[in-house]
C-alpha angles and dihedrals in degrees: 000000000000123000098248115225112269087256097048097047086099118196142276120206123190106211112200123176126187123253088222087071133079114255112256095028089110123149131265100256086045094062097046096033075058093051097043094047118109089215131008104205121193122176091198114083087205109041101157094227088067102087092053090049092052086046089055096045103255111145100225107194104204109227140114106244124189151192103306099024088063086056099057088045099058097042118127088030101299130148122246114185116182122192110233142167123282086265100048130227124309109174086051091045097049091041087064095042088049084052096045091046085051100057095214083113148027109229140222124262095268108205125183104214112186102207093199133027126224108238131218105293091014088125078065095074084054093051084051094051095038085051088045093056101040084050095064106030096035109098082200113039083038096068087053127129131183089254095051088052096046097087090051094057086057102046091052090048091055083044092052088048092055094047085055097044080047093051088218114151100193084048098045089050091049094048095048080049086060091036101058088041083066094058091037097054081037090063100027086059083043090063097065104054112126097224106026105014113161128165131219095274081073090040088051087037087054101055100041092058091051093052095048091045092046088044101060089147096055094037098018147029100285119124113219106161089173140040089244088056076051096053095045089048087056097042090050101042082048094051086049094044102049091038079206116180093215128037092222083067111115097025105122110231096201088065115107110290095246096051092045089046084053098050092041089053088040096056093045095045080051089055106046102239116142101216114174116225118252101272126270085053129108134237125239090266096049104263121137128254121227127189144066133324121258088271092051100229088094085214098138082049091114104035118116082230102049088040095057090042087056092049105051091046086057089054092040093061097039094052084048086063104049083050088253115150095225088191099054089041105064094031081068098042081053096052086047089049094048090052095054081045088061090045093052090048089048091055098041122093112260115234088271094057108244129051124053120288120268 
C-alpha cells in the first residue's frame, strides 16, 4: 500500500448513535455528514438506523470493513463513514492506529461523530430493560408479590435515611439506587396483574401530572413568593384533589408512632381545630392535661403504658409546633446515645479482665 499525499488521505468517520434514542432521531451534521459520505459501511445487517436511511435515500453496503480496507477506500480524498455501536469500534479503531504507530502508511482523518445524545434519565430506560429481564429469568425475583417485597421497601428507606444522617455520598447514591429498584420491581410485577395492571409510564405519568397540578406558580399563573405560599398552594390544590372527609385521611397509621403522632398533630394545627390531648399529657407549653382517656372510662389513667403514650404525644406535638421533626430528633438523640454506648464498651474490661469488650 502507497503513502497517499497529505491532501488524498480522505476521512473516516465513525457514526455512533445511542440506543436510548429513537432511530432516526439523528443530529443535524450526521445527516449531512451521511449525505455527503462516498460510501456508508455497516457490519450489522440489522442496525437499527438502516430503515430510516433507506428511507432518506443513503445507499448502506453491508460489509465489515477493516483496517486496510478503510485505507484503500479513502484513498484519493474520499469519505468513508462506517455505522457502528454506541461504543464504537474497537477492533477497527485499534487496527488504524496499529497502522499509524507502524509507519508503512499515512492514515485518514478518523472522526467520531455521535449521531444522538443520551439525555438526562436516559440510564433509566436501561434500569427498566435490566428489571424486565431479571423479572422474567430470575427463579427468585420472578415468585415475587407486592406483599412479600413491602418489608423490603421499608428496610432500604430506613437505609437511605442513614446514609443522609451519615453525610456519606458513596452511601446516599447507593441507597437512592435501592431505593428506586423497589419502585421499579413494584411496577414491573404491577404490570402483570390480570385486572389493573399498569406499568411504570403511568406511574411516571402519574407523578408528573400531579407536580405540575400542585406546582401552578411554577406551570401555571399562581403567585408563591415563600416556601410557606408554597406550602399553603400544595396543601389547597390536595384538599381539592382528595375531596377527604377527614383530615386525618391519608396518614398512614403502620409508620413509626412519633412521626404519625407528628403528622396527625400537623394536619389538625393546619386546620385550625383545636383537639385536646388524652389526659395525663401535657400541653406545648408544659401544662398538664385532665380528663378522660380517648375511650372515655379513664381506666389506663394510672398504667405505667397509657401514662408514657400519653407522654411522647405530648412532646410530639409540642416539638410539631415548634417545626421540629420528633422523629428525626430523637433518631438522632439514639445514635448519640449508641455512640456513647460504643465508647463505654471500648473502655470496659472485656470477660477476661483485661482487654475491651467485644
Amino acid at each position: 500500500m502507497n503513502a497517499e499525499a497529505p491532501g488524498d488521505l480522505g476521512r473516516i468517520v465513525l457514526l455512533t448513535a445511542s440506543h436510548r434514542v429513537a432511530p432516526g432521531l439523528l443530529s443535524w451534521p450526521a445527516w449531512r455528514t451521511l449525505q455527503e459520505a462516498d460510501r456508508v459501511l455497516c457490519a450489522d445487517p440489522d442496525h437499527p438506523q438502516l430503515p430510516y436511511l433507506r428511507e432518506a435515500g443513503v445507499t448502506v453496503e453491508h460489509t465489515a470493513p477493516t483496517a486496510d480496507g478503510l485505507l484503500d477506500a479513502c484513498a484519493g480524498g474520499r469519505t468513508v463513514v462506517v455505522l457502528v455501536g454506541g461504543e464504537g469500534d474497537p477492533r477497527l479503531t485499534d487496527g488504524l492506529a496499529r497502522l499509524a504507530g507502524s509507519g508503512r502508511a499515512a492514515v485518514p482523518d478518523l472522526e467520531l461523530l455521535p449521531g444522538s445524545y443520551d439525555l438526562p434519565g436516559a440510564r433509566l430506560l436501561d434500569l427498566v430493560q435490566v428489571m424486565d429481564r431479571i423479572r422474567r429469568a430470575c427463579p427468585w425475583t420472578s415468585r415475587q408479590t407486592h406483599r412479600g417485597l413491602a418489608k423490603y421497601a421499608i428496610e432500604e428507606a430506613y437505609e437511605l435515611v442513614e446514609a443522609i444522617e451519615d453525610g456519606d455520598r458513596d452511601e446516599l447514591r447507593e441507597e437512592l439506587g435501592d431505593v428506586l429498584l423497589q419502585v421499579v420491581l413494584h411496577a414491573c410485577i404491577a404490570e402483570e396483574d390480570p385486572d389493573e395492571p399498569f406499568a411504570i409510564d403511568d406511574v411516571a405519568g402519574g407523578l408528573v401530572e400531579k407536580l405540575v397540578h400542585r406546582h401552578p406558580h411554577v406551570f401555571g399563573d399562581a403567585s408563591a413568593e415563600t416556601p410557606e405560599d408554597v406550602r399553603a398552594l400544595w396543601l389547597r390544590t390536595k384538599a381539592i384533589e382528595k375531596q377527604r372527609a377527614s383530615v386525618t385521611d391519608g396518614v398512614p397509621l403502620g409508620q413509626p408512632a412519633l412521626a404519625l403522632a407528628a403528622k396527625l398533630a400537623g394536619r389538625a394545627r393546619t386546620a385550625g381545630l383545636d383537639v385536646p390531648l388524652p389526659a395525663g399529657g401535657t400541653t406545648a407549653d408544659g401544662t398538664a392535661v385532665d380528663g378522660t382517656t380517648a375511650d372515655g372510662t379513664g381506666t389506663d389513667r394510672t398504667t405505667a403504658g397509657g401514662r408514657t403514650g400519653r407522654e411522647l404525644l405530648a412532646l410530639a406535638v409540642a416539638a410539631e409546633a415548634a417545626g421540629t421533626d420528633p422523629e428525626a430528633a430523637l433518631r438522632a438523640a439514639a445514635r448519640a446515645y449508641r455512640g456513647a454506648i460504643l465508647a463505654a464498651e471500648g473502655g470496659a474490661p472485656g470477660p477476661g479482665g483485661g482487654g475491651p469488650a467485644r
